[in-house]
C-alpha positions, 0 to 999 in steps of 0.5 A: 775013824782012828786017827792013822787012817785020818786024811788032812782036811783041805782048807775048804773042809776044815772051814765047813768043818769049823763052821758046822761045829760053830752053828751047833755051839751057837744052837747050845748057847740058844738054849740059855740066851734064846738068841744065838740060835738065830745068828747060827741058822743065817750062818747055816744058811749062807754057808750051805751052798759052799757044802753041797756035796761034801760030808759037812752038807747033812751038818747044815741041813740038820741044822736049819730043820733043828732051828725051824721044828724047834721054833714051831714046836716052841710057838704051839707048846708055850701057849700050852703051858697054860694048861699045862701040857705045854711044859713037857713039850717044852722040855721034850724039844729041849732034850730033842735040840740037845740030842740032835746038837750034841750028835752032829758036834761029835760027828762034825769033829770026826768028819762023818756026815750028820745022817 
C-alpha cells in the first residue's frame, strides 16, 4: 500500500496494530529467553475479541496457532535430540517461528491481514 492511498488508522486499529506488532516482537525475543513467547499468547488471547473483524484479527490468530504448534513441536523434537533427529526439528520450528514471526510484523506494519 503506497503511502498516498494510506487511510489514518482510527484509535482502535492503531492499538490492534501496535498490540500485534508487540506479540510478534515478544515471540522474537522467546527465541532467546524462551519466556516472552508466554506473556505475548495471553496478551493475544486478551486482545482477540477487541479484533474480530478487523485486519489485525488474522495477526492474532496466527499467532496463538504459532505459540501453541511451536510448543508441541518443542515438547516431541527435544526429547528426540537424544537420538539425534530432534535437533533438525529443533531447528526447522525455529526458522518456521521466525518466518511466520517476521511475515506477520512486515504485514501488521502495512496494515494488511496476516492470511
Amino acid at each position: 500500500m503506497s503511502d498516498a492511498s494510506r487511510q489514518p488508522l482510527s484509535a482502535a486499529e492503531d492499538s490492534a496494530r501496535t498490540t500485534a506488532i508487540i506479540v510478534y516482537l515478544l515471540y522474537l525475543a522467546a527465541l532467546i529467553n524462551g519466556l516472552t513467547a508466554v506473556i505475548g499468547v495471553i496478551l493475544a488471547y486478551v486482545k482477540r475479541d477487541d479484533v474480530r473483524g478487523t485486519v489485525y484479527e488474522s495477526h492474532f490468530d496466527n499467532a496463538i496457532e504459532v505459540f501453541w504448534i511451536f510448543l508441541v513441536g518443542m515438547l516431541v523434537a527435544v526429547p528426540l535430540c537424544f537420538v539425534v533427529i530432534g535437533f533438525p526439528l529443533v531447528f526447522a520450528l525455529y526458522v518456521w517461528v521466525i518466518f511466520r514471526t517476521v511475515k506477520g510484523v512486515v504485514r501488521a506494519i502495512d496494515g494488511r491481514p496476516y492470511f
